[in-house]
C-alpha positions in Angstrom: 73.5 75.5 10.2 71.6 74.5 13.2 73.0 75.9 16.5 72.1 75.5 19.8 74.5 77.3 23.1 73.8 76.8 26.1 75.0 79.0 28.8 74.8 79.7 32.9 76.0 77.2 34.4 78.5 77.1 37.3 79.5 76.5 40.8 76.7 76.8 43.5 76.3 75.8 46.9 73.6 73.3 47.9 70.3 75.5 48.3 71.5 78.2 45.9 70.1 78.8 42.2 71.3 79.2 38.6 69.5 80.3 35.5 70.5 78.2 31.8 69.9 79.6 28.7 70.4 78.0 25.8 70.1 79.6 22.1 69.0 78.9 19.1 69.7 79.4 15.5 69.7 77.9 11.8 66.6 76.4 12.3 62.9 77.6 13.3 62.7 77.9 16.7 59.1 78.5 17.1 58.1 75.0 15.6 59.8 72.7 17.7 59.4 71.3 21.2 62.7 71.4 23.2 64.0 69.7 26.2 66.7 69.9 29.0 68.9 66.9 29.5 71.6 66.4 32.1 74.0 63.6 32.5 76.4 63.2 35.4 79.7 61.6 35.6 79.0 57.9 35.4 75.1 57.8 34.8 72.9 57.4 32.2 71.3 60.8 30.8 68.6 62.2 32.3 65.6 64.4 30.3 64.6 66.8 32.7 62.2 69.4 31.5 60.5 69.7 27.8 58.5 72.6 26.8 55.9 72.2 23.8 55.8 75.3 21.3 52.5 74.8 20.7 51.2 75.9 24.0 54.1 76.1 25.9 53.0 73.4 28.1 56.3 72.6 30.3 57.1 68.8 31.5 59.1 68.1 34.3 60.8 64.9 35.7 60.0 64.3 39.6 63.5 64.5 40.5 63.4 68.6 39.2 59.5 69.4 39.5 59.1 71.9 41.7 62.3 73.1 41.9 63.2 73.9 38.3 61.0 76.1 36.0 61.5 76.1 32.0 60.5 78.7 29.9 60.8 79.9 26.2 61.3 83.2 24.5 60.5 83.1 20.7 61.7 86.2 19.4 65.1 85.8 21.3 65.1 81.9 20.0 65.9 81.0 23.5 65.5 78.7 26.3 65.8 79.0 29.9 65.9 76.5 33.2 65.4 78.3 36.2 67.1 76.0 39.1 66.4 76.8 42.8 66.9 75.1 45.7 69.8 73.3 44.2 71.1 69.9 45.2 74.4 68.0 45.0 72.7 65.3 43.4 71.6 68.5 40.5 75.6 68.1 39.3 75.9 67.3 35.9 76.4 68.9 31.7 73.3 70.4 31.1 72.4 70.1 27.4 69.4 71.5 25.4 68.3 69.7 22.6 65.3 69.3 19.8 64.8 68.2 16.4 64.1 64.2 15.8 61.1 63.0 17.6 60.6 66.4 19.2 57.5 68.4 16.9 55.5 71.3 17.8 54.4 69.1 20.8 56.3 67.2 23.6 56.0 63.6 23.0 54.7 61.4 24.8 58.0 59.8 25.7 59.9 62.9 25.8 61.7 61.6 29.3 62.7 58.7 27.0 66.6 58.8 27.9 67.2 57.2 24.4 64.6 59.1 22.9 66.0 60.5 19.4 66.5 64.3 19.4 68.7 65.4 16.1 69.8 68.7 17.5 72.4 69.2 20.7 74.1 71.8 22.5 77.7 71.6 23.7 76.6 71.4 26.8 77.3 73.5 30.0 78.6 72.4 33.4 76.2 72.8 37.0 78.3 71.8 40.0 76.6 71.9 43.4 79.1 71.7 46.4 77.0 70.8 49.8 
């Protein structure tokens, strides 16, 4: 059974950081692109970060890039989101999520917000108070 968890999230203040993990199992990790999505109360979802298996090449969306740093750890099937210098705006459920259109590599439209990912997390909550 395909799992993913994510963890880490929390209540910051503004400028502060949190670390996400999210971890998998049922599935081989290794093979598969995965991406961060958020969505906040009342908007449309938002992929964030995506990191290829392949070469680990990371992607980031210009509202994180610079700020937020994704990495991957293959024997411990997990993912991680570094977050500094975090903003109000940065509240949302952070999800992690892979499978579908995500391959070894990132696609091309892997900021799609509809793009078609056939594995989620539960989702964990990142609430930054100014």
């Amino acid at each position: 059974q395909v799992q993913l968890v994510e963890s880490g999230g929390g209540l910051v203040q503004a400028g502060g950081s949190l670390n996400l993990s999210c971890v998998a199992s049922g599935f081989s990790f290794r093979f598969y692109s995965i991406s961060w999505i958020r969505q906040a109360p009342g908007k449309e979802r938002e992929a964030i970060s995506c990191m290829s298996s392949r070469d680990r090449r990371a992607y980031y969306a210009d509202s994180v890039k610079g700020r937020f740093t994704i990495s991957r750890d293959e024997a411990k099937k997990t993912l991680y989101l570094q977050m500094d210098s975090l903003k109000p705006e940065d509240t949302a459920v952070y999800y992690c999520a892979t499978g579908g259109a995500m391959t070894y590599s990132c696609p091309d439209s892997w900021a799609d917000a509809k793009l078609n990912y056939g594995y989620w997390g539960q989702g964990t909550q990142v609430t930054v108070s100014s």
